[in-house]
PDB file with SEQRES, HELIX, SHEET and CRYST1 records, atoms N, CA, C and O in Angstrom:
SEQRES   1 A   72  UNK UNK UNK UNK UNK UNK UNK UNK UNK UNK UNK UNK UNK          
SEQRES   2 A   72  UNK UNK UNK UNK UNK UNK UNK UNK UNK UNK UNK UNK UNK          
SEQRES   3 A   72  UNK UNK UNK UNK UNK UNK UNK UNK UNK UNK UNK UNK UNK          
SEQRES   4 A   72  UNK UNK UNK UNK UNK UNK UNK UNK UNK UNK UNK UNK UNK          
SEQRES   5 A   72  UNK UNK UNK UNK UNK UNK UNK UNK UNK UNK UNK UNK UNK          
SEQRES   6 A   72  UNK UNK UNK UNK UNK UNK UNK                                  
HELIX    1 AA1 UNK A   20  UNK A   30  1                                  11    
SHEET    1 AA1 3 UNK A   6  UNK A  11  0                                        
SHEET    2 AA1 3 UNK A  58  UNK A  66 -1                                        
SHEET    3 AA1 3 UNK A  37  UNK A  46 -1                                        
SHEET    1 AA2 2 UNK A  49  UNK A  50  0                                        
SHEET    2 AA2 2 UNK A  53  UNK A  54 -1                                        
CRYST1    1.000    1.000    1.000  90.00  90.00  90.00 P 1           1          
ATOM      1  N   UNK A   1       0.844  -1.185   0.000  1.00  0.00           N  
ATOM      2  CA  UNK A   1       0.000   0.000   0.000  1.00  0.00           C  
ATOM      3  C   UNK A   1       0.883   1.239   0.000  1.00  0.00           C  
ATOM      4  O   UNK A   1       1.783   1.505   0.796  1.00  0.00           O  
ATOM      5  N   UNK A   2       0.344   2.135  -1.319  1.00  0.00           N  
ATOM      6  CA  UNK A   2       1.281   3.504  -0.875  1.00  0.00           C  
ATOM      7  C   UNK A   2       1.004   4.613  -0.001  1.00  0.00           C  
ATOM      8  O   UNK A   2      -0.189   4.890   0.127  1.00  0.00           O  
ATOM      9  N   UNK A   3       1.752   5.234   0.560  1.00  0.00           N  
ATOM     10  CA  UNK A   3       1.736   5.982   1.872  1.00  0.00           C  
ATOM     11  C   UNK A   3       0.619   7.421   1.566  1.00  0.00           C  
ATOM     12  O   UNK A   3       0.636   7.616   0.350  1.00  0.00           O  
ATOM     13  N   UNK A   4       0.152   7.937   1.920  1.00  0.00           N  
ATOM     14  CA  UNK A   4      -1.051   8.991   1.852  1.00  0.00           C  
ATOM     15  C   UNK A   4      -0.491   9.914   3.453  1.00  0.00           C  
ATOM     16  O   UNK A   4       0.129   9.709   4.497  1.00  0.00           O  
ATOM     17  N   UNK A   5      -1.183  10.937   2.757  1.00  0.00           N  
ATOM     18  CA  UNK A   5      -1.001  11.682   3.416  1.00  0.00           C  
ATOM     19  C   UNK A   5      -2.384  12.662   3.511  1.00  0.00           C  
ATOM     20  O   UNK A   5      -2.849  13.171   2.491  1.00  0.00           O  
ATOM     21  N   UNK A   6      -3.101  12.907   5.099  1.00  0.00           N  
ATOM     22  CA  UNK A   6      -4.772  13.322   4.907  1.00  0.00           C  
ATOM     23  C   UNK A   6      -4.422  14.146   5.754  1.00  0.00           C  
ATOM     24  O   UNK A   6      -3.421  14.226   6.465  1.00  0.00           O  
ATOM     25  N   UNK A   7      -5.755  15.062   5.576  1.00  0.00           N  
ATOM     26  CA  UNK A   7      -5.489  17.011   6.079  1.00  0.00           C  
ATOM     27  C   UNK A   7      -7.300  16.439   7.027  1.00  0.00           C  
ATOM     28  O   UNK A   7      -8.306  15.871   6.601  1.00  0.00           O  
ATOM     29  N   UNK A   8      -6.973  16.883   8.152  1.00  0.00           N  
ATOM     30  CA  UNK A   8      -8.430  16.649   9.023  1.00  0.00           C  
ATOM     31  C   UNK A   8      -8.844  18.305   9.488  1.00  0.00           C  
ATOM     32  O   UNK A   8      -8.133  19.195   9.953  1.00  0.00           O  
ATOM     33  N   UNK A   9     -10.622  18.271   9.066  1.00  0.00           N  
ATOM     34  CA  UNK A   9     -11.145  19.953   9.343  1.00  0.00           C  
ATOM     35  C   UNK A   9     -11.866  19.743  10.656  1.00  0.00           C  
ATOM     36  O   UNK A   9     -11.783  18.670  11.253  1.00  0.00           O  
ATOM     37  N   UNK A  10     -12.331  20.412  10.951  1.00  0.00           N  
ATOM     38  CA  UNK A  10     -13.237  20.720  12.068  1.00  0.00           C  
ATOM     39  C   UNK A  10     -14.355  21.678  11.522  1.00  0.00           C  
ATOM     40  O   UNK A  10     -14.214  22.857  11.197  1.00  0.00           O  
ATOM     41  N   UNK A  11     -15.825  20.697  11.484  1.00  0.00           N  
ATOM     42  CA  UNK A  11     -17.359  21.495  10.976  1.00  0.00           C  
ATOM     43  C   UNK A  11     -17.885  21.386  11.762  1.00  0.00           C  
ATOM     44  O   UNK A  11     -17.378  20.673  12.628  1.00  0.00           O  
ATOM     45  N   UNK A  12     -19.250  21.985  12.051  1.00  0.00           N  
ATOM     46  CA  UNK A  12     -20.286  22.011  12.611  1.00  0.00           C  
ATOM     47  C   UNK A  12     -21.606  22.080  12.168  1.00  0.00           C  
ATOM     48  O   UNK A  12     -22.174  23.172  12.159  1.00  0.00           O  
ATOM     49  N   UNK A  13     -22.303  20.836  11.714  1.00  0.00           N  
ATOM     50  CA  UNK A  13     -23.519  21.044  11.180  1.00  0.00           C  
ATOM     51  C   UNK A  13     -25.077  21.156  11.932  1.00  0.00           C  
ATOM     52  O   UNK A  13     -25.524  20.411  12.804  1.00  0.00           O  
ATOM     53  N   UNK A  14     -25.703  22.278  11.323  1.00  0.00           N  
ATOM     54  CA  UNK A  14     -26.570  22.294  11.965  1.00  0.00           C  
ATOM     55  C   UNK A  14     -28.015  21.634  11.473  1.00  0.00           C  
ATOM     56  O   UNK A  14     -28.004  21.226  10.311  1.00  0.00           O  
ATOM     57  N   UNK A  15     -29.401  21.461  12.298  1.00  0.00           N  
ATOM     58  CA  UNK A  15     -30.251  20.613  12.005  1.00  0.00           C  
ATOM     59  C   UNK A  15     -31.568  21.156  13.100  1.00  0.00           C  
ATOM     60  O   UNK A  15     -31.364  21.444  14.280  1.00  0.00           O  
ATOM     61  N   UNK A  16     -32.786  21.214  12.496  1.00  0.00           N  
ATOM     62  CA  UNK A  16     -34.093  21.458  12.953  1.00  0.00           C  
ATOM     63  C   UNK A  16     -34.712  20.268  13.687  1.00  0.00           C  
ATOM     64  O   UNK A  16     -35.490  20.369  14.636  1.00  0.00           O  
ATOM     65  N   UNK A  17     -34.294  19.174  13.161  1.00  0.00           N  
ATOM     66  CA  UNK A  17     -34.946  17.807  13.303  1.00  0.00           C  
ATOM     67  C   UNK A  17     -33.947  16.943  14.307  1.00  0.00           C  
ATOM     68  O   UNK A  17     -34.319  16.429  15.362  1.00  0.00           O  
ATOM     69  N   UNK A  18     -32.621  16.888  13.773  1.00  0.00           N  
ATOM     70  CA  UNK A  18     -31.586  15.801  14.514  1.00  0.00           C  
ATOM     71  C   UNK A  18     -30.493  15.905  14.437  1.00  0.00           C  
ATOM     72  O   UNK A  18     -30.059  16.495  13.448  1.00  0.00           O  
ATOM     73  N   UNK A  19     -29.707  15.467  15.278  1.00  0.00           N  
ATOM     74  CA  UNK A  19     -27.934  15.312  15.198  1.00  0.00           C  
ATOM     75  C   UNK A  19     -27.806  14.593  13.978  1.00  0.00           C  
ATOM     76  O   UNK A  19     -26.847  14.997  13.321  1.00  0.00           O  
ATOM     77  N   UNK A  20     -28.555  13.501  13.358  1.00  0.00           N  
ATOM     78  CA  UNK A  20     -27.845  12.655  12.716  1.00  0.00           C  
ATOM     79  C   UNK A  20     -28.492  13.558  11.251  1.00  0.00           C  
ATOM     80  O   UNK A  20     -27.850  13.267  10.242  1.00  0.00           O  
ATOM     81  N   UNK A  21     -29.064  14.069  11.127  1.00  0.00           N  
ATOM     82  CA  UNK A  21     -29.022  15.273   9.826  1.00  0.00           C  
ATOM     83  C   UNK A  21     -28.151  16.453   9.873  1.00  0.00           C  
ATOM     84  O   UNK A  21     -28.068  17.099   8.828  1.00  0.00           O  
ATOM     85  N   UNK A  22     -27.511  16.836  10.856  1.00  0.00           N  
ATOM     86  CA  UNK A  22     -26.988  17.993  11.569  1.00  0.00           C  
ATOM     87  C   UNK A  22     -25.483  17.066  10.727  1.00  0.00           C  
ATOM     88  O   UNK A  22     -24.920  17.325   9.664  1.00  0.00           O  
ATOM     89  N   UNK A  23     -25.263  16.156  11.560  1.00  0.00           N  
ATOM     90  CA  UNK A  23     -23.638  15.740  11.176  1.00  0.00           C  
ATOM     91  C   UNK A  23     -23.629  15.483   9.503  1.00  0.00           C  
ATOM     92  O   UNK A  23     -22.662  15.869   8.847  1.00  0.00           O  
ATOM     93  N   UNK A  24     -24.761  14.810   8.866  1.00  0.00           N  
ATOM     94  CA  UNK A  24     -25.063  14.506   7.237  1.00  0.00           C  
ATOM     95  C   UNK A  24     -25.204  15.887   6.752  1.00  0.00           C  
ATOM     96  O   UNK A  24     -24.878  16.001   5.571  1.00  0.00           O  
ATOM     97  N   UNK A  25     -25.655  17.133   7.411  1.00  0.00           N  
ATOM     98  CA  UNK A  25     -25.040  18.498   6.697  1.00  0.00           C  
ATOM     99  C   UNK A  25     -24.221  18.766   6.481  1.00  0.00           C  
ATOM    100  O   UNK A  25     -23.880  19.044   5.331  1.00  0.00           O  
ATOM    101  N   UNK A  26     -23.234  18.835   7.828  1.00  0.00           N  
ATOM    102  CA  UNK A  26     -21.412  18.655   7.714  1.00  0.00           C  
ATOM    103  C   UNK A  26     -21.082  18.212   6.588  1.00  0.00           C  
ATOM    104  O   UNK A  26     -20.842  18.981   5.657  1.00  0.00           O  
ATOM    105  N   UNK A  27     -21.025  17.154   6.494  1.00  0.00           N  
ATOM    106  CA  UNK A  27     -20.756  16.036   5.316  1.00  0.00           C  
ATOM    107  C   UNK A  27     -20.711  16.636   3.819  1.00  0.00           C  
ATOM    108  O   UNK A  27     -19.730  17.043   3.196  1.00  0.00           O  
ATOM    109  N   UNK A  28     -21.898  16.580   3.475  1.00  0.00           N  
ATOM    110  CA  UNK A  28     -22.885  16.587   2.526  1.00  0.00           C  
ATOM    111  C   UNK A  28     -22.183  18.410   1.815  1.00  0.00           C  
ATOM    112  O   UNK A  28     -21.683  18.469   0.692  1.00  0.00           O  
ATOM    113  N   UNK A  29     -22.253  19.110   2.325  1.00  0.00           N  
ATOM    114  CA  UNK A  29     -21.585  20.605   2.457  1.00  0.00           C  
ATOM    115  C   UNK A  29     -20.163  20.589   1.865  1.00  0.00           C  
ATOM    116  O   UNK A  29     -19.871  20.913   0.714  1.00  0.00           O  
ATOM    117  N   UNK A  30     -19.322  20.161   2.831  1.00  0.00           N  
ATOM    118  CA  UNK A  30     -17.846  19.700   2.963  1.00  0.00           C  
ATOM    119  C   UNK A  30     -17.771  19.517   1.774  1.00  0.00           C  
ATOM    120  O   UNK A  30     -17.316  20.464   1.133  1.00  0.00           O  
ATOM    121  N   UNK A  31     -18.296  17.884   0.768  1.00  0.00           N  
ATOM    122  CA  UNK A  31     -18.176  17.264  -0.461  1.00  0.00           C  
ATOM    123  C   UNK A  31     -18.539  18.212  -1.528  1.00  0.00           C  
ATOM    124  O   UNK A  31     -18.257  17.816  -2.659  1.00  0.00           O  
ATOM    125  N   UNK A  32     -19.169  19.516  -1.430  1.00  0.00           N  
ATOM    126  CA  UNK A  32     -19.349  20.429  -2.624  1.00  0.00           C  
ATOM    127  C   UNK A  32     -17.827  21.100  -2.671  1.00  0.00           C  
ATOM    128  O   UNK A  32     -17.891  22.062  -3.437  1.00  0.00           O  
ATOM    129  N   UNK A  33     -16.764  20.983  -2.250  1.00  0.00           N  
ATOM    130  CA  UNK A  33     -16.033  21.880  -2.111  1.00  0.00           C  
ATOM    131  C   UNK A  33     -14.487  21.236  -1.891  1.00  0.00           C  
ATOM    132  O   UNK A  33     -13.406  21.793  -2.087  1.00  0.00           O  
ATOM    133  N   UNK A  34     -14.802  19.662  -1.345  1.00  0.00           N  
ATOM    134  CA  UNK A  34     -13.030  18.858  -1.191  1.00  0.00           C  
ATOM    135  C   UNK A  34     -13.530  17.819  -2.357  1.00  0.00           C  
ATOM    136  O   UNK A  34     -14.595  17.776  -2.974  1.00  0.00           O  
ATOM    137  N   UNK A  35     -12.478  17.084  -2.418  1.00  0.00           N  
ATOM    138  CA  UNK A  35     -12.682  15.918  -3.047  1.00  0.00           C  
ATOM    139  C   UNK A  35     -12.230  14.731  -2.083  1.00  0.00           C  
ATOM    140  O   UNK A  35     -11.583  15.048  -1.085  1.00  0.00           O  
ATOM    141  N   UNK A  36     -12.476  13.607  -2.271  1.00  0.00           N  
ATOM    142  CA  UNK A  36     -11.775  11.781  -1.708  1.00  0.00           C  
ATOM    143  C   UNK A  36     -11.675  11.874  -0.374  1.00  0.00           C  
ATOM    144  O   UNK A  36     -10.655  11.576   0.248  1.00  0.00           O  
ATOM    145  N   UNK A  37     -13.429  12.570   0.469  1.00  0.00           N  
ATOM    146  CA  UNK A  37     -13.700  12.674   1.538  1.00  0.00           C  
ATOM    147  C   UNK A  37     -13.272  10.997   2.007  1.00  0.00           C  
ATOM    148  O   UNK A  37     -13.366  10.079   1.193  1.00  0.00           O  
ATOM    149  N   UNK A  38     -12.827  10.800   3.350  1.00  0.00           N  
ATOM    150  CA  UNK A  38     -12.637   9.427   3.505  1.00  0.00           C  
ATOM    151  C   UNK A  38     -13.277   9.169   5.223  1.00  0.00           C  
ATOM    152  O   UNK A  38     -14.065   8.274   5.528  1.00  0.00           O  
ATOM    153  N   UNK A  39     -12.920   9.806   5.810  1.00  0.00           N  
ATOM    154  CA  UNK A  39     -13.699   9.576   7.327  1.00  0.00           C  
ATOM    155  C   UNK A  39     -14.124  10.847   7.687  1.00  0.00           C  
ATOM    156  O   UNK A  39     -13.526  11.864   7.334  1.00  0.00           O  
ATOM    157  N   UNK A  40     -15.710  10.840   8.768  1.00  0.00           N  
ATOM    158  CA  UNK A  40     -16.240  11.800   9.443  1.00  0.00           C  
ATOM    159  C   UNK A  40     -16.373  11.120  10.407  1.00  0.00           C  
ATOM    160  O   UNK A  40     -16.792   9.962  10.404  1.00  0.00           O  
ATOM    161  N   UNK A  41     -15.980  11.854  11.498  1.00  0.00           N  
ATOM    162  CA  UNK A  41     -16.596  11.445  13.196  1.00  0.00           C  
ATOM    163  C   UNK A  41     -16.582  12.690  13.763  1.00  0.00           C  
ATOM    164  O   UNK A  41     -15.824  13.657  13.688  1.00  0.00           O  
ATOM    165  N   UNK A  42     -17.859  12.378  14.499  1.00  0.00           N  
ATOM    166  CA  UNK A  42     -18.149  12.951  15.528  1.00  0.00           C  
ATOM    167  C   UNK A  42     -18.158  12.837  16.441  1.00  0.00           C  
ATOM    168  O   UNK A  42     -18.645  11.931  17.118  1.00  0.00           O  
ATOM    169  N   UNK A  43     -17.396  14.101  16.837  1.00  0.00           N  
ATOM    170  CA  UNK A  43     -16.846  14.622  17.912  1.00  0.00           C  
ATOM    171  C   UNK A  43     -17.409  15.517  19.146  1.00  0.00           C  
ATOM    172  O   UNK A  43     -16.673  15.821  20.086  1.00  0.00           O  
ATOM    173  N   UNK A  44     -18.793  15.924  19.070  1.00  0.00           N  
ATOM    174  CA  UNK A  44     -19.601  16.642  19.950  1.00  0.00           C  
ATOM    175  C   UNK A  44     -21.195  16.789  19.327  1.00  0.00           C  
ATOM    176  O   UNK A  44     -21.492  17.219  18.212  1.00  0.00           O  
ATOM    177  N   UNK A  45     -21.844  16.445  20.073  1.00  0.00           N  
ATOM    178  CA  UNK A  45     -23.264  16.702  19.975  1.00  0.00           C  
ATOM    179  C   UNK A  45     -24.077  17.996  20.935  1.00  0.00           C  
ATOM    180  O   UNK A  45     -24.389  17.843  22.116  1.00  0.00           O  
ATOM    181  N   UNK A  46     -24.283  19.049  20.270  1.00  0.00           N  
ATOM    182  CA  UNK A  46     -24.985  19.578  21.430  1.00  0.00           C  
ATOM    183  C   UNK A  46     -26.473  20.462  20.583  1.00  0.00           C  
ATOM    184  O   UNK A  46     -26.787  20.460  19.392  1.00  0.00           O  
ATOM    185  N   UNK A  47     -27.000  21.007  21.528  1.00  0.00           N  
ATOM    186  CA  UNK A  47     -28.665  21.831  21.121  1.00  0.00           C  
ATOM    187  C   UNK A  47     -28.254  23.060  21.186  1.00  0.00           C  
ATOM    188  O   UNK A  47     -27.082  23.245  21.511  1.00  0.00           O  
ATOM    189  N   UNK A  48     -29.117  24.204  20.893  1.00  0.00           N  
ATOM    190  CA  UNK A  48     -29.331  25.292  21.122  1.00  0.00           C  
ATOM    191  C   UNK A  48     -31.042  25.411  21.296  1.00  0.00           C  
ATOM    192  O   UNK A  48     -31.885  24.844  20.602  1.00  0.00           O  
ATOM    193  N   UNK A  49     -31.324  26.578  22.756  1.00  0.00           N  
ATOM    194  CA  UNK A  49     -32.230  25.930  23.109  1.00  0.00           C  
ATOM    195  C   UNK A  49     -32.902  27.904  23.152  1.00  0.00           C  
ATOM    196  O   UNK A  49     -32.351  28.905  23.609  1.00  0.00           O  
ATOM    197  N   UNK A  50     -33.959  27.771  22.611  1.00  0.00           N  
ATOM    198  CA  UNK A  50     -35.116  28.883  22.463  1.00  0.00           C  
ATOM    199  C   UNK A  50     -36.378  29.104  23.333  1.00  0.00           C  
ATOM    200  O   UNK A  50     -37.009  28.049  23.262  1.00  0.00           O  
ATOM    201  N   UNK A  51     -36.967  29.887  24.034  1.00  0.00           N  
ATOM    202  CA  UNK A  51     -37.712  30.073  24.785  1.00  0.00           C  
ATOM    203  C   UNK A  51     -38.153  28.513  25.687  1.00  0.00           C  
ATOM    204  O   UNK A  51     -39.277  28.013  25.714  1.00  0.00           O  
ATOM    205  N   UNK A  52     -36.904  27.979  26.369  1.00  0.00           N  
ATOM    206  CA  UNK A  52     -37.346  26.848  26.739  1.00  0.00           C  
ATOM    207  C   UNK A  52     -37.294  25.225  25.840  1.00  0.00           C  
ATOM    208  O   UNK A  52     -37.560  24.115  26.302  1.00  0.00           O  
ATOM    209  N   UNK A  53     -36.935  25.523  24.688  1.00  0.00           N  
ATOM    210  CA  UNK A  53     -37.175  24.711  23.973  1.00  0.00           C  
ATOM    211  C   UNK A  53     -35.985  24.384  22.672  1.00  0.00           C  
ATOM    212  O   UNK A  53     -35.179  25.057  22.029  1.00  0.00           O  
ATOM    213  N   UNK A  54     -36.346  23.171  22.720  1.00  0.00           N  
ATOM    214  CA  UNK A  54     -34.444  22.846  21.312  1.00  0.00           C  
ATOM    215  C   UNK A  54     -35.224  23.615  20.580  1.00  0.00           C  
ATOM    216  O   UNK A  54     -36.421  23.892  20.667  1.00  0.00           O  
ATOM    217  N   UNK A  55     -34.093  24.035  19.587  1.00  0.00           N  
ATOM    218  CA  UNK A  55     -34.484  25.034  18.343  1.00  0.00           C  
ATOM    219  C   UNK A  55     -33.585  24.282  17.221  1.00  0.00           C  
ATOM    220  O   UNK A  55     -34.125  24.223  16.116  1.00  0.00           O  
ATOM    221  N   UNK A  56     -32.489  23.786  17.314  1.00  0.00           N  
ATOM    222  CA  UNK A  56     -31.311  23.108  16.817  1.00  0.00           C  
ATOM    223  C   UNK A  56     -30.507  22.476  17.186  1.00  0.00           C  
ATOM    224  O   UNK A  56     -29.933  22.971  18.157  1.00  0.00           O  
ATOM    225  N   UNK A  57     -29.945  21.040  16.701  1.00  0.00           N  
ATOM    226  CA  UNK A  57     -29.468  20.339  16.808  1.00  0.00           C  
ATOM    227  C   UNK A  57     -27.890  20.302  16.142  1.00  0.00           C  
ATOM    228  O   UNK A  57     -27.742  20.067  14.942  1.00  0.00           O  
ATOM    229  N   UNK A  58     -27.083  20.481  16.771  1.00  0.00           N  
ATOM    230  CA  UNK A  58     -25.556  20.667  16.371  1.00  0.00           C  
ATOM    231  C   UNK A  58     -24.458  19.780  16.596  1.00  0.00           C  
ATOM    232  O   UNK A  58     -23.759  19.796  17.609  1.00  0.00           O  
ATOM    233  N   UNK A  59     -24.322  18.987  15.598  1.00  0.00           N  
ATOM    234  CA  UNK A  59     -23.042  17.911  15.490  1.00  0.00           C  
ATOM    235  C   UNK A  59     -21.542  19.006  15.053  1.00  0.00           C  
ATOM    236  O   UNK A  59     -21.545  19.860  14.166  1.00  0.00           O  
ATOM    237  N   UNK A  60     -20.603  18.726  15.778  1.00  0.00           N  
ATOM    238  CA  UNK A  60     -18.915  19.130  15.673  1.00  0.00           C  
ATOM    239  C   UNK A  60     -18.494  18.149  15.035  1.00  0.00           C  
ATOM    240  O   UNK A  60     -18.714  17.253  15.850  1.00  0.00           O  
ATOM    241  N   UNK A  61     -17.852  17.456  13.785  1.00  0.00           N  
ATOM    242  CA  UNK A  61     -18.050  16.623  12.949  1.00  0.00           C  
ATOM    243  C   UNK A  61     -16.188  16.538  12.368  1.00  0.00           C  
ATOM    244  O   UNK A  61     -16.043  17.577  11.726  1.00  0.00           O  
ATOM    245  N   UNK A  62     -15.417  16.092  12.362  1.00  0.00           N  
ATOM    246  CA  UNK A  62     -13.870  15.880  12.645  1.00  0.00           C  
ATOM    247  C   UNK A  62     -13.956  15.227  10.805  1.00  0.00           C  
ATOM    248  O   UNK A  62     -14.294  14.069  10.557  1.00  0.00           O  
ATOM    249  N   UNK A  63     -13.591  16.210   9.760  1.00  0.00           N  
ATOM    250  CA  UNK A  63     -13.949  15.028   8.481  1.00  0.00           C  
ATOM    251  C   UNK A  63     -12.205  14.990   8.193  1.00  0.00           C  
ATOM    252  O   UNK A  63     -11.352  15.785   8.587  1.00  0.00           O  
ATOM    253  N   UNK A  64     -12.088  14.023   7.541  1.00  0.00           N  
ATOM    254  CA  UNK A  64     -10.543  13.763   6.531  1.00  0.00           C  
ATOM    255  C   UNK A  64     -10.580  13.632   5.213  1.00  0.00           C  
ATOM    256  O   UNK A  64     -11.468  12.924   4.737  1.00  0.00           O  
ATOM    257  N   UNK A  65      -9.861  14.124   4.555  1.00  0.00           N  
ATOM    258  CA  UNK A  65      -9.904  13.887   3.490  1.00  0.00           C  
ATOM    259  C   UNK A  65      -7.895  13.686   2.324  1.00  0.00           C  
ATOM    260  O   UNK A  65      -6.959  14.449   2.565  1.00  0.00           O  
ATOM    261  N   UNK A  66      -7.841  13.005   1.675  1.00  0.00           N  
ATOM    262  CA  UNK A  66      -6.762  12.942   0.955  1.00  0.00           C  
ATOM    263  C   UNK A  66      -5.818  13.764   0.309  1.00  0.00           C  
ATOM    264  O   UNK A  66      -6.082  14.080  -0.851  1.00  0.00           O  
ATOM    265  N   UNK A  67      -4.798  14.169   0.801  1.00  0.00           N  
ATOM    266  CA  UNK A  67      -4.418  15.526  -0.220  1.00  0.00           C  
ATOM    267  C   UNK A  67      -3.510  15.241  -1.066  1.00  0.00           C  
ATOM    268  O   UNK A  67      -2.372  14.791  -0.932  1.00  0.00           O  
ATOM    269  N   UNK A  68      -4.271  15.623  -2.174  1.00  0.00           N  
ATOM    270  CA  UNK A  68      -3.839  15.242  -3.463  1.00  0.00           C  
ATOM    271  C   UNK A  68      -1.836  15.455  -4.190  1.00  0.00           C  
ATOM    272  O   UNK A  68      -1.031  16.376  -4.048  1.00  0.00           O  
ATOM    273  N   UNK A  69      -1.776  14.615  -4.651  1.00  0.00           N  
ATOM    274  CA  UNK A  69       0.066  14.517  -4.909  1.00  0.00           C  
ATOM    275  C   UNK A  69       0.757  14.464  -3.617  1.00  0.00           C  
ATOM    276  O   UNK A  69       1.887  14.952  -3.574  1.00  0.00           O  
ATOM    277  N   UNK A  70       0.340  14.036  -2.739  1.00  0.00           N  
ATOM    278  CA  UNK A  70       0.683  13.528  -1.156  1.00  0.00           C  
ATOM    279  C   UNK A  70       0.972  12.395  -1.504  1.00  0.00           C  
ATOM    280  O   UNK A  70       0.026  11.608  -1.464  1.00  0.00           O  
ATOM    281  N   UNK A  71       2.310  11.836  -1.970  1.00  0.00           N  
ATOM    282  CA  UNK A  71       3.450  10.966  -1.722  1.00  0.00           C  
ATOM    283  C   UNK A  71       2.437   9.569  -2.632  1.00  0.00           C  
ATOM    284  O   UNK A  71       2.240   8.389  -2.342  1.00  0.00           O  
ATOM    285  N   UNK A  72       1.927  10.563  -3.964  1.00  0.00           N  
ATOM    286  CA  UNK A  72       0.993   9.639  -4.687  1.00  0.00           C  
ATOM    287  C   UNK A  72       1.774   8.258  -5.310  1.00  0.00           C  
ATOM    288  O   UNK A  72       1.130   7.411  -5.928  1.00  0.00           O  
TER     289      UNK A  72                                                      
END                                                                             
């Protein structure tokens, strides 16, 4: 196997409904803009909360991706 070399971001996606659409925003976002996305984890789940009440759901989302002519 040849050696690679990956650049890791730090996102935060947000969501009306759920963390697990919140972190698939991250994602989903990210891929308009890198290429040879390879791992996302998450790294923090939290709410933001409005007169008493969740308003949004917020995944901190750790993605990697390949950087290109990195020891291709």
């Amino acid at each position: 196997m040849a050696e690679s070399v990956y650049k890791v971001i730090e996102l935060i996606g947000t969501s009306e409904e759920s963390w697990e659409k919140a972190a698939s925003a991250a994602v989903e976002q990210a891929s308009q803009s890198l290429r040879d996305l390879r791992i996302a984890e998450v790294v923090q789940l939290d709410m933001t909360i409005d007169d008493n009440k969740v308003s949004a759901y917020r995944a901190k989302v750790n993605v990697s991706f390949r950087i290109e002519g990195a020891a291709d």
